[in-house]
C-alpha positions in Angstrom: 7.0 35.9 -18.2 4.2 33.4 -16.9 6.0 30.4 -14.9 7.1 27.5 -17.2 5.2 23.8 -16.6 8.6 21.4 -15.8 8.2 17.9 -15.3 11.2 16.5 -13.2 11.5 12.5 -14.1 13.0 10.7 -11.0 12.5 11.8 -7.5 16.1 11.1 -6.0 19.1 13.2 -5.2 19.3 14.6 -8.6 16.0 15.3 -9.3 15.1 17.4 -6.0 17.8 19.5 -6.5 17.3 20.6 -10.0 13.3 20.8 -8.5 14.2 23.0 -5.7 16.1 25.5 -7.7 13.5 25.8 -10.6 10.7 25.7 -8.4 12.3 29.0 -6.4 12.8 30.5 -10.0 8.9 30.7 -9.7 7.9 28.0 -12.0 5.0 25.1 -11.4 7.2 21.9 -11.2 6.0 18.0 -10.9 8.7 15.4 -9.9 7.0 11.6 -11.0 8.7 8.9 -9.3 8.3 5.5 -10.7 9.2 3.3 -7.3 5.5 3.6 -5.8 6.4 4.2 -2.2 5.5 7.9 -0.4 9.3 8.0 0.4 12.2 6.7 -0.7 14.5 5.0 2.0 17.8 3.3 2.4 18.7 4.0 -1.8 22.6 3.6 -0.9 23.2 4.1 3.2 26.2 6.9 3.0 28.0 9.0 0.4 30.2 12.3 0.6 29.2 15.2 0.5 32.1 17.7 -0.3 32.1 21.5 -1.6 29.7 21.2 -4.0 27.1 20.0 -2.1 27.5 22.0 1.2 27.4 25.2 -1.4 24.1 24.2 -2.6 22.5 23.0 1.0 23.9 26.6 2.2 22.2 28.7 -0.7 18.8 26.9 -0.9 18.4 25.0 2.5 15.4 27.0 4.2 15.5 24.4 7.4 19.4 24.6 7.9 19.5 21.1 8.9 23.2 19.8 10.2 22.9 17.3 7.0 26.9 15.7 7.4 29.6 13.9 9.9 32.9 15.4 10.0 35.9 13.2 9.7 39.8 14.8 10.8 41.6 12.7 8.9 41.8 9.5 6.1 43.5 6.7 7.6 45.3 3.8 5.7 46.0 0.1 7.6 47.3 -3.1 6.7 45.8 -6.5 7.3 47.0 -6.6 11.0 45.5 -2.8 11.4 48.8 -1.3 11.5 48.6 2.6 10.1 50.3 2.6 6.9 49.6 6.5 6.5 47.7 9.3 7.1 46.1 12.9 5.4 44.4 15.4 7.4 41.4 16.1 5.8 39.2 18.7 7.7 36.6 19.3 5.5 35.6 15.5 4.5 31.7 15.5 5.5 29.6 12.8 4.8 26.2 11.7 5.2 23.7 9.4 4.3 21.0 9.3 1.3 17.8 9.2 3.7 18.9 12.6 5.5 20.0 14.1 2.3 16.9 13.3 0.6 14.6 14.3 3.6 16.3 17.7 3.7 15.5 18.2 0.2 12.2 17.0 -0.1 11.2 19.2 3.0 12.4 22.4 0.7 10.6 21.0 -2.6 6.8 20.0 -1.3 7.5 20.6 2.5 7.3 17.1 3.8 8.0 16.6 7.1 9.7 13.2 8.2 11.7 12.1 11.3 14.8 13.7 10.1 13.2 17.1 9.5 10.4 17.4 11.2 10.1 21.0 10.4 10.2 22.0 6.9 10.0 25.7 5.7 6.1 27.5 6.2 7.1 30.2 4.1 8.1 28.5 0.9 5.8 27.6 -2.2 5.3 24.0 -2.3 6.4 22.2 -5.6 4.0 18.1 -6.6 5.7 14.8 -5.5 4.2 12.3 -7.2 5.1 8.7 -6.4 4.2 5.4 -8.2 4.4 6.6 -12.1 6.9 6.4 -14.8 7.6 8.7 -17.5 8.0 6.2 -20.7 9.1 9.4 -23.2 8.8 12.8 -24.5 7.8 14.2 -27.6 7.0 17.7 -29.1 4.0 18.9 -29.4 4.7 19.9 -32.8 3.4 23.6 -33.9 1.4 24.0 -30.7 5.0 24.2 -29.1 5.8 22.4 -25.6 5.9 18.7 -24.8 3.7 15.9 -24.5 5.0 13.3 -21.2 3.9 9.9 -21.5 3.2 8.6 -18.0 2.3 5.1 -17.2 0.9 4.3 -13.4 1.5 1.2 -11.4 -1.6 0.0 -12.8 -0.5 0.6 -16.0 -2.6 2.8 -17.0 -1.3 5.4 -19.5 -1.8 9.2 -19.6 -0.3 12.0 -21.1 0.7 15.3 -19.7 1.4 18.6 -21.1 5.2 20.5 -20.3 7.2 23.0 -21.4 10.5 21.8 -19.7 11.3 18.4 -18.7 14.2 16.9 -16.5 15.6 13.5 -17.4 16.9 11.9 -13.6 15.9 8.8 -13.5 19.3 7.3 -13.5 21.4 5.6 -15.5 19.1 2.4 -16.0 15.9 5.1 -16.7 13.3 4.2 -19.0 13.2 7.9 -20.7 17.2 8.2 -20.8 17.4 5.2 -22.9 14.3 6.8 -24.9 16.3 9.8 -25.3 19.5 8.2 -26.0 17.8 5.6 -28.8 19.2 2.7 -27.2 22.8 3.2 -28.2 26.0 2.8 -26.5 25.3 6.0 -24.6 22.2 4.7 -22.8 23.8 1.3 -21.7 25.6 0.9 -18.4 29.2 -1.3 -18.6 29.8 -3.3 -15.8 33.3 -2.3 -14.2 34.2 -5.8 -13.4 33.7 -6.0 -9.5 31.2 -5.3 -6.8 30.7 -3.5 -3.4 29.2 -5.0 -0.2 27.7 -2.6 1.7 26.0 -2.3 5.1 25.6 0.1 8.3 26.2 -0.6 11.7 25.3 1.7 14.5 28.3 3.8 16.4 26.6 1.9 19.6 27.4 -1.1 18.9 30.8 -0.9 17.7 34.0 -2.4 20.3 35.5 0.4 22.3 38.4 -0.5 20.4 37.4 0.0 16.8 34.9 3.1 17.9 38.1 4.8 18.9 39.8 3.7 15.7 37.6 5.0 13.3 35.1 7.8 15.3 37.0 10.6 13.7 38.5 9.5 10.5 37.9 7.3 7.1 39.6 4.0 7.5 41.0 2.3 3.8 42.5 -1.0 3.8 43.9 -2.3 0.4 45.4 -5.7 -1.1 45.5 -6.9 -4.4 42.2 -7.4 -5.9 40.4 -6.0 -3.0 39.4 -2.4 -1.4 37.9 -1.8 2.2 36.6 1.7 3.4 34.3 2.8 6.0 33.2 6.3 7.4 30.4 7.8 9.6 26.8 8.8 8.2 23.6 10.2 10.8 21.9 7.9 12.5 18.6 6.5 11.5 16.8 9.8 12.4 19.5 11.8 11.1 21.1 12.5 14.0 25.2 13.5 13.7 25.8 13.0 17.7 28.7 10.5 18.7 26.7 7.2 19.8 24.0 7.8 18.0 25.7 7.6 14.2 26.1 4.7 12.4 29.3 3.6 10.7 29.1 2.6 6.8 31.6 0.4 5.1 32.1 -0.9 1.4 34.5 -3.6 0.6 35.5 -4.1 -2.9 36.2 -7.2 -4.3 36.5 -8.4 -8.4 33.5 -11.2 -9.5 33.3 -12.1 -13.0 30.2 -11.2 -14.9 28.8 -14.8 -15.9 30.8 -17.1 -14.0 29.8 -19.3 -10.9 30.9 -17.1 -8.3 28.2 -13.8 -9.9 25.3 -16.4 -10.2 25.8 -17.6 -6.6 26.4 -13.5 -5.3 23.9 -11.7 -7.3 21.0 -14.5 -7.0 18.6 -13.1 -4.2 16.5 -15.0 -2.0 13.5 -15.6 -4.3 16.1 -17.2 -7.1 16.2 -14.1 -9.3 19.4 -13.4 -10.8 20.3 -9.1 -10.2 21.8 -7.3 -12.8 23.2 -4.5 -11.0 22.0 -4.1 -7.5 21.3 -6.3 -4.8 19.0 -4.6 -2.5 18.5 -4.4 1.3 17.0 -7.4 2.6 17.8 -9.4 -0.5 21.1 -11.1 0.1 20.5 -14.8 0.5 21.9 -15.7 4.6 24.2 -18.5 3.0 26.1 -16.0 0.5 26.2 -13.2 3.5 27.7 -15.9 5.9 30.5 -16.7 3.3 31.1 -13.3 2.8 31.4 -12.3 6.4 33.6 -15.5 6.9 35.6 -14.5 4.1 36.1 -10.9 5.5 37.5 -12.4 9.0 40.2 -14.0 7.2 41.2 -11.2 4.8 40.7 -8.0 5.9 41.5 -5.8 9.4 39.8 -6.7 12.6 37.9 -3.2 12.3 36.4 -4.1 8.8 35.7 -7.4 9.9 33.6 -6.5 13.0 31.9 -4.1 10.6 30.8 -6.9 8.4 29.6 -9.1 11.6 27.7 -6.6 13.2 25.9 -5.8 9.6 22.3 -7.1 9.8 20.7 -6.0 6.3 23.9 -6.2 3.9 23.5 -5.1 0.2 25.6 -5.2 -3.1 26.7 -2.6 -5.6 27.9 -4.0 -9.0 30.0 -1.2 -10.1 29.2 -0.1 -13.7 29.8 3.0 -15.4 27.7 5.0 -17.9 28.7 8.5 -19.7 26.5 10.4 -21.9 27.5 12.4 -24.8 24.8 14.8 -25.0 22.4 15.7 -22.1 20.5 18.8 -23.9 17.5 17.2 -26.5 14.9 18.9 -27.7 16.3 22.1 -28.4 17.0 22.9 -24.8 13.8 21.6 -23.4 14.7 18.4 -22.1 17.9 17.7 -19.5 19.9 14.7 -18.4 21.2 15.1 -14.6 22.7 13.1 -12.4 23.3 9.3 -12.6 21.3 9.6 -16.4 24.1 12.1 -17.6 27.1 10.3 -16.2 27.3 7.5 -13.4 30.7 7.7 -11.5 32.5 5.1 -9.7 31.8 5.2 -5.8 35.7 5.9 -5.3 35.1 9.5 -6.6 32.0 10.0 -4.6 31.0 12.9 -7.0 27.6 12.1 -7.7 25.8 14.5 -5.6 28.6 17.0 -6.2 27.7 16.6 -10.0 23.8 16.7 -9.1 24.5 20.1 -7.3 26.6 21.3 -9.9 24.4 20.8 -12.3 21.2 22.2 -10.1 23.4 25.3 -9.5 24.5 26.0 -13.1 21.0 26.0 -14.3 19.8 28.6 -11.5 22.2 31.0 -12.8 22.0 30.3 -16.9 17.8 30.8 -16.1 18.1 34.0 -14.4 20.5 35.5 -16.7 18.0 34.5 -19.4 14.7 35.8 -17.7 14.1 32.1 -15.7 13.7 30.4 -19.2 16.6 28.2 -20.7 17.2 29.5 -24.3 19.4 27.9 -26.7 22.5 29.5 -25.9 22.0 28.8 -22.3 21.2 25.5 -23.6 24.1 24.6 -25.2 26.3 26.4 -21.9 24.9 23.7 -19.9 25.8 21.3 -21.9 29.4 22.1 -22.5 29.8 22.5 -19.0 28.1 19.6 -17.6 30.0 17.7 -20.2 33.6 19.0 -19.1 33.0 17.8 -15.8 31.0 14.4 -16.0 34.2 13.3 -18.4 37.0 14.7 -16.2 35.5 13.2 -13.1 34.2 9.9 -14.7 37.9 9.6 -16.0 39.4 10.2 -12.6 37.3 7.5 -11.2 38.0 4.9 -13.5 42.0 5.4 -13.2 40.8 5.1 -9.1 38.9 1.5 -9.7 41.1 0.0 -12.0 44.3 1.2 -9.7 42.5 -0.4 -6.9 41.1 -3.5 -8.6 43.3 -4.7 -11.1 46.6 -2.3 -10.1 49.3 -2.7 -7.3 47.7 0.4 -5.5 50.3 2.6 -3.5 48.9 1.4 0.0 49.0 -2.2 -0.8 52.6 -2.0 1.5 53.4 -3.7 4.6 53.2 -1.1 8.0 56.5 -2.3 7.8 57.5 0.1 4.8 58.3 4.2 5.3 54.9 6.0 7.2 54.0 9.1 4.5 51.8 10.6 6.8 50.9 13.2 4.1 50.6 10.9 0.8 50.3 13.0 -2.2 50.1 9.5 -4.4 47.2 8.3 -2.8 44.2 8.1 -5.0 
């Protein structure tokens, strides 16, 4: 059969890996990324990367890039950084987006960047196309295929012809909530609180808190409020000890509407965020608060995290769950964050991306590299059952954490469970 024409919509995490697979299925593949620059940077600093993901790096990684940082252990302290409890944890990796995503796009159109400077010579090269959006899809009617409205940053407007499109441009995506039809499906509910995020490089930590938290994922919780950290690669992707950098998130509850979210989510050129406050954006007067704030309320470690921060950001946790993710007869996919978008506590959203990469490698080849309908409607059962067991899972986690008395809101004064099977 003569390869298919696929359009992948969005050129993140979820999109590359879906690319990568159907492009080594033999088939002429375009990814059309709306944000115009040649690479996407910074979109997040660190996420986990668990069994799902190293599965999908080992099978279709031609560079065999060293992609996470190993952590021994999760470690829970109280406000005076006394260990509350402990869980081994030997397999916890984690990394950050800009490695991730140079990793992939040196297997999908070969780029080579600082953090792999090689990619594969003997691999076909699949179209990264930066700077357009895809506004919607619509069938071609008895000539078959698709028609893929694309709109550059100039606006101008051009149409191109597919026979498969993939839907990951997230869950705020201009196509998603064409496909959707503007329902409750395509919108995103806020969750009721926010993460502050930053980096700091491993250098530049205290001897003290470096040999706290080198080897292990520091929580700290207290009512209202979660703190975490863990290490990602360096700016250059490297995994070495001194030349990592140390990611933390603290979790605290804002009201949507109120004073306190006008003042947070207002950004230094007076526009009010909706949902993401991004590098470089944070006014200095909010981010001194904020670090002030974090000196009296949480662990010395988290606080020297927060001090040593210089380009802060903030997540306003929402979630988003879609019912259907096959349209068009099989034609057209949701992945990733456009499918489902889980809270950060689960850190399953590349897991799902891989998942859902990985499932549609082996439905295609067991139907000759094309997606029929009963393939089809496999995928969508599947990616169903797991987006709503794992967006479930991380809702119980946010709301224990946020609005609950979470199990490791104790003093260090209570029992040590150094293996904690109630620990969400």
């Amino acid at each position: 059969m003569p390869p298919l024409h696929i359009v992948v919509v969005g050129g993140s995490i979820a999109g590359l890996m879906s690319a990568i697979v159907l492009k080594r299925l033999g088939h002429d593949v375009t990814i059309y990324e709306q944000i115009p620059a040649a690479l996407l940077q910074d979109r997040g600093a660190g996420m986990g990367m668990f069994a799902e993901t190293i599965a999908f790096l080992a099978k279709y990684d031609l560079t065999h890039t060293e992609a996470g940082c190993k952590s021994s252990y999760r470690w829970w302290m109280d406000k005076e950084g006394r260990e509350i409890a402990r869980m081994d944890m030997p397999s916890d990796r984690t990394t950050s987006w800009d490695l991730l995503s140079a990793i992939l796009r040196a297997n999908f159109d070969g780029l080579s960047t600082a953090h792999v400077p090689n990619p594969p010579t003997n691999d076909e090269k699949g179209q990264y196309i930066h700077g357009v959006r895809v506004d919607r899809v619509e069938e071609k009617g008895e000539l078959g295929g698709l028609n893929v409205y694309l709109k550059d940053e100039e606006g101008k407007e051009s149409i191109r012809e597919a026979d498969m499109v993939i839907c990951a441009d997230g869950a705020g995506g201009t196509l998603r909530k064409e496909l959707l039809g503007g329902g409750e499906d395509a919108e995103r509910k806020y969750a009721g609180y926010v993460a502050w995020r930053g980096t700091v490089p491993e250098s530049k930590l205290s001897p003290k808190t470096k040999r706290l938290v080198s080897e292990c994922v520091p929580f700290h919780h207290q009512k209202h409020n979660q703190a975490l950290g863990y290490t990602i690669p360096g700016p250059t992707g490297s995994i070495q000890p001194g030349e990592r950098r140390m990611n933390w998130l603290w979790y605290t509850n804002i009201e949507q509407g109120s004073a306190r979210w006008e003042e947070v989510m207002t950004d230094i050129n007076g526009v009010l965020r909706t949902y993401t406050m991004p590098h470089g954006k944070v006014r200095p007067e909010v981010w001194r608060n904020q670090v002030e704030e974090g000196r009296k309320t949480l662990p010395a470690v988290f606080a020297e995290l927060m001090e040593k921060t210089e380009v802060p950001f903030i997540q306003a946790i929402t979630d988003n769950f879609s019912n259907k993710v096959v349209f068009f007869e099989g034609r057209v996919l949701l992945v990733g964050d456009a499918a489902a978008g889980f809270r950060p506590h689960i850190a399953a959203s590349t897991s799902q991306s891989a998942i859902q990469a990985m499932l549609l490698d082996s439905l295609m080849r067991r139907s000759n590299g094309v997606l029929g309908q009963a393939e089809a409607k496999q995928y969508e059962e599947k990616a169903l059952a797991y987006a709503n067991e794992v967006s479930k899972k991380g809702i119980q986690m946010g709301s224990l954490s946020q609005f609950g008395e979470h199990p490791m809101q104790r003093s260090s004064r209570d029992p040590v469970a150094s293996r904690p099977s109630d620990v969400p």
